[in-house]
N, CA and C atoms as a LAMMPS dump frame, in Angstrom:
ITEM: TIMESTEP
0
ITEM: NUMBER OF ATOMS
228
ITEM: BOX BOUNDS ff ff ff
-5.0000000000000000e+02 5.0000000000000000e+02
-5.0000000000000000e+02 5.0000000000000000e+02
-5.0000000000000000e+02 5.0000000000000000e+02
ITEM: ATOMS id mol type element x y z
1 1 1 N -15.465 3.157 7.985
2 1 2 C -14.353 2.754 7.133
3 1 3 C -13.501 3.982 6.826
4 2 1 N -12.183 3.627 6.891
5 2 2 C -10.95 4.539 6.584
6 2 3 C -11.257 4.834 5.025
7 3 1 N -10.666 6.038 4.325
8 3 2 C -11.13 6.303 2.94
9 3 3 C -9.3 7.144 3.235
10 4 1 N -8.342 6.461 2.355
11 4 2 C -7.177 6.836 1.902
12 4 3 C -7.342 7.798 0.423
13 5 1 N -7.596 9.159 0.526
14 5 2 C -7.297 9.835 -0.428
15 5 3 C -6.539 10.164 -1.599
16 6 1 N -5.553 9.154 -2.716
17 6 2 C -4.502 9.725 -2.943
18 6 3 C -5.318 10.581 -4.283
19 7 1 N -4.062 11.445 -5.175
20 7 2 C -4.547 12.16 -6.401
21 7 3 C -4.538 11.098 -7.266
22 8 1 N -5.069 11.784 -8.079
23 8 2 C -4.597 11.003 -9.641
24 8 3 C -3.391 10.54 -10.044
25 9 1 N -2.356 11.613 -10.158
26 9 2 C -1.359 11.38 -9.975
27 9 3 C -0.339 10.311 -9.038
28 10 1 N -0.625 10.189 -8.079
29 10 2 C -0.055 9.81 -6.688
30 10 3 C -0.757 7.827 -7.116
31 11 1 N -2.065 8.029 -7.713
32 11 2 C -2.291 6.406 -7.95
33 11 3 C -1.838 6.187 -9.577
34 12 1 N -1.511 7.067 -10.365
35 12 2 C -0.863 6.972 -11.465
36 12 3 C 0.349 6.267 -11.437
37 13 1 N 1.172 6.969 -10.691
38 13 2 C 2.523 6.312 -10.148
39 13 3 C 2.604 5.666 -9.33
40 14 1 N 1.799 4.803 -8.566
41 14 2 C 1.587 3.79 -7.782
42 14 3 C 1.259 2.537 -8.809
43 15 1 N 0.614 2.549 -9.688
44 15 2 C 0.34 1.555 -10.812
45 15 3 C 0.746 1.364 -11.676
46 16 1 N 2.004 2.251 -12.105
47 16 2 C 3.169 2.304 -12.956
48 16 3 C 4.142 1.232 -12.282
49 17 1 N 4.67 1.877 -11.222
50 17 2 C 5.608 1.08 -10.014
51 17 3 C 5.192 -0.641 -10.007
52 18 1 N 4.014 -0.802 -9.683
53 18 2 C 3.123 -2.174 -9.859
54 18 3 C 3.127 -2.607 -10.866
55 19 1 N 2.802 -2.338 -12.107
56 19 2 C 3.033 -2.776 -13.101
57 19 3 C 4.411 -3.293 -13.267
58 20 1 N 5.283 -2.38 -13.279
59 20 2 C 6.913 -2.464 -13.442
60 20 3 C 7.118 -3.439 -12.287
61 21 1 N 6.848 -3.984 -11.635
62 21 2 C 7.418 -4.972 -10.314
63 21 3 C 6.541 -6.191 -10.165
64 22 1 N 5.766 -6.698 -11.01
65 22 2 C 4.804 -8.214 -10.915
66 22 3 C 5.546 -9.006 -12.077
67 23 1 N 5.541 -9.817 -11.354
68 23 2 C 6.074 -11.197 -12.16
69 23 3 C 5.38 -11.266 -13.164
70 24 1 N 3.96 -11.945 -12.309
71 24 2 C 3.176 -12.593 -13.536
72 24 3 C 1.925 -11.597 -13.248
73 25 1 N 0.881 -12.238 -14.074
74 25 2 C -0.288 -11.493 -14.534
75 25 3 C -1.435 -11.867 -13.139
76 26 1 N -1.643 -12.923 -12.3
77 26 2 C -2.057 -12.925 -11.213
78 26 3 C -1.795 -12.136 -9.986
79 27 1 N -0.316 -11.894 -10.389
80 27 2 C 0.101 -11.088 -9.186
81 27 3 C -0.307 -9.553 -9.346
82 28 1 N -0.428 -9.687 -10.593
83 28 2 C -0.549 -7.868 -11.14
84 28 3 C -2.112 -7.604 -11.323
85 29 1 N -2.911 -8.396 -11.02
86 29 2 C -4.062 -8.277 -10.913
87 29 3 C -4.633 -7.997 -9.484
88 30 1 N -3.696 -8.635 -8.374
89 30 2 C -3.944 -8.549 -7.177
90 30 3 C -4.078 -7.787 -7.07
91 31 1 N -2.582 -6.755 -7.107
92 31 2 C -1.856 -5.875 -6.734
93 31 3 C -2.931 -4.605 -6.86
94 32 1 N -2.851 -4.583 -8.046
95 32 2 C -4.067 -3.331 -8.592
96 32 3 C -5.373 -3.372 -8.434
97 33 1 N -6.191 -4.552 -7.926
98 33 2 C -6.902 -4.94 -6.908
99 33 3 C -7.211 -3.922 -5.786
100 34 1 N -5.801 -4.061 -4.713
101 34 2 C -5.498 -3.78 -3.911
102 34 3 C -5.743 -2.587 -3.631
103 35 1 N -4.728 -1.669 -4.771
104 35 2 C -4.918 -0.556 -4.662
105 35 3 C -5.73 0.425 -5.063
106 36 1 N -6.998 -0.126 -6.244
107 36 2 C -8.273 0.36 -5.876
108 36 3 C -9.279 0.391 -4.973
109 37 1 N -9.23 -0.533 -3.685
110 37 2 C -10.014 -0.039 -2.371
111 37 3 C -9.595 0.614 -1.623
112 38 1 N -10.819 0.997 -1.134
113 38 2 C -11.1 2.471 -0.37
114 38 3 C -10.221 2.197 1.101
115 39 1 N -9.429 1.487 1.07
116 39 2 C -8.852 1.655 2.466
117 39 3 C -6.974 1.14 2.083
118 40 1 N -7.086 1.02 0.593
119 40 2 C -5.823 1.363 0.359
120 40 3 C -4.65 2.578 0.92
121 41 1 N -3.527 2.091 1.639
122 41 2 C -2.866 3.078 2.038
123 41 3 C -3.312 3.487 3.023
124 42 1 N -3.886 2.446 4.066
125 42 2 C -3.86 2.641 5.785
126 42 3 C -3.262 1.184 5.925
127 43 1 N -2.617 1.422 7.164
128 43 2 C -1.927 0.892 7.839
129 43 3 C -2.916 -0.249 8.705
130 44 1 N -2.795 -1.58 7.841
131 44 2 C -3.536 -2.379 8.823
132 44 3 C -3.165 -2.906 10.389
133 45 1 N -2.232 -2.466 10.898
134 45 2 C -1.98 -1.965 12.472
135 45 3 C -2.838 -1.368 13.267
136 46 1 N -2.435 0.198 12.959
137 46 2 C -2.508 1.21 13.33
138 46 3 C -3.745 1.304 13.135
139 47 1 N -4.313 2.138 11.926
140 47 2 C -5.202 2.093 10.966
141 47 3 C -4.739 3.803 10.628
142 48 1 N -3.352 4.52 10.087
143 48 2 C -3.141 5.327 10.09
144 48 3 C -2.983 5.527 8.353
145 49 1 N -2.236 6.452 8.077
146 49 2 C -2.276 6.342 6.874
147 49 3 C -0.798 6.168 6.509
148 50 1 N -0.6 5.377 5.83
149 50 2 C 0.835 5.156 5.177
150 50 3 C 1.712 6.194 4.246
151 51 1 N 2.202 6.904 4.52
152 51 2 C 3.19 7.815 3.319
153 51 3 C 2.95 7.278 2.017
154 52 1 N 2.906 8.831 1.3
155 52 2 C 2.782 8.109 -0.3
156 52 3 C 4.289 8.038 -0.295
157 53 1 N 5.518 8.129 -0.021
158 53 2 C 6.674 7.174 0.018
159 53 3 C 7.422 6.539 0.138
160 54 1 N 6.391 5.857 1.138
161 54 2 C 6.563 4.652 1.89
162 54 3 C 6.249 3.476 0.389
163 55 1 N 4.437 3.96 -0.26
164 55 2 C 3.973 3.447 -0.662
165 55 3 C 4.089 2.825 -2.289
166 56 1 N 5.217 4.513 -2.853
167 56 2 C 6.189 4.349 -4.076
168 56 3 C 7.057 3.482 -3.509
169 57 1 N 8.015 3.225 -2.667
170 57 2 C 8.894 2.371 -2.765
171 57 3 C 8.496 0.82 -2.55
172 58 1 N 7.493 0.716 -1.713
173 58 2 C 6.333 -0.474 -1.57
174 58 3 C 5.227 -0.286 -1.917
175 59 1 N 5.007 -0.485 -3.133
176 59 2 C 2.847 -0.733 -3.144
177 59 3 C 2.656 -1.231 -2.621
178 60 1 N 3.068 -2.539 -2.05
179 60 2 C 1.869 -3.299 -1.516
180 60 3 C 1.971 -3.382 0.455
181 61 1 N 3.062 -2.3 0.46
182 61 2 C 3.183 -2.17 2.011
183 61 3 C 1.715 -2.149 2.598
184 62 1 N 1.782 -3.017 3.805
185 62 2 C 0.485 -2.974 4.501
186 62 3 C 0.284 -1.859 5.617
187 63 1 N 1.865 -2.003 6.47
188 63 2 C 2.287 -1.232 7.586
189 63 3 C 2.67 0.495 7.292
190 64 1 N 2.488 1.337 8.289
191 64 2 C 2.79 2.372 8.359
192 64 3 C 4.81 2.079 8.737
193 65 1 N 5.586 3.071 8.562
194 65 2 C 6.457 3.184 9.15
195 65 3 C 6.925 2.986 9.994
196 66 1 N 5.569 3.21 11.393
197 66 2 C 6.027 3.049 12.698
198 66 3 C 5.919 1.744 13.121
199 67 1 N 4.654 1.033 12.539
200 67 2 C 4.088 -0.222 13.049
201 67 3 C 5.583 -0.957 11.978
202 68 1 N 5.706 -0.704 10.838
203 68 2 C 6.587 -2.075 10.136
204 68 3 C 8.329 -1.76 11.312
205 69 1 N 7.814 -0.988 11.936
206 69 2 C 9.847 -1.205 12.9
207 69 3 C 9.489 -1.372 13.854
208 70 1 N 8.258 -2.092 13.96
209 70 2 C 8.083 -3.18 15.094
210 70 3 C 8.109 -4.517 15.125
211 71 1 N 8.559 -4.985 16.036
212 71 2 C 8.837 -6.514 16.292
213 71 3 C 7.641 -7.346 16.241
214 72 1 N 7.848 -8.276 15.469
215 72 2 C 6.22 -8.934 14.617
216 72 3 C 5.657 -9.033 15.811
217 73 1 N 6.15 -9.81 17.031
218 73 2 C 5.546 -10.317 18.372
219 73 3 C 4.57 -9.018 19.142
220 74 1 N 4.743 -7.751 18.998
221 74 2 C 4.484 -6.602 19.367
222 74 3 C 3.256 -6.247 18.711
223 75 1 N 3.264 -6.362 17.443
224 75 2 C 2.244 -5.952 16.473
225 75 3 C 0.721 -6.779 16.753
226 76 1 N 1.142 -7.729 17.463
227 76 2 C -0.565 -8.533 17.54
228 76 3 C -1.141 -8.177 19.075
């Protein structure tokens, strides 16, 4: 298993961002869910690691950069 490293910091402001962007309280449970496992912030493509600002402007981006400017048909 992939193990995405971020700091304290780096998931501080990842769960700020999340917080600030969920509708409701299911969604914001996901979300932060999400981004406490250990394979948060790889690229389920690739299996690379996603930019932490890729990942500020999207938490819940799944894709790396390279894989999301690919054509969905390509990706499978």
């Amino acid at each position: 298993m992939h193990y995405r490293y971020l700091t304290l910091e780096q998931r501080d402001t990842l769960e700020a961002e999340i917080r600030a962007r969920s509708a409701s309280e299911p969604a914001l449970q996901r979300a932060l869910r999400q981004l406490h496992q250990p394979d948060y912030g790889v690229c389920i493509e690739c299996g690379k690691d996603i930019a932490f600002v890729r990942l500020a402007g999207d938490p819940e981006a799944l894709h790396c950069a390279d894989c999301a400017r690919l054509p969905v048909t390509r990706r499978q």
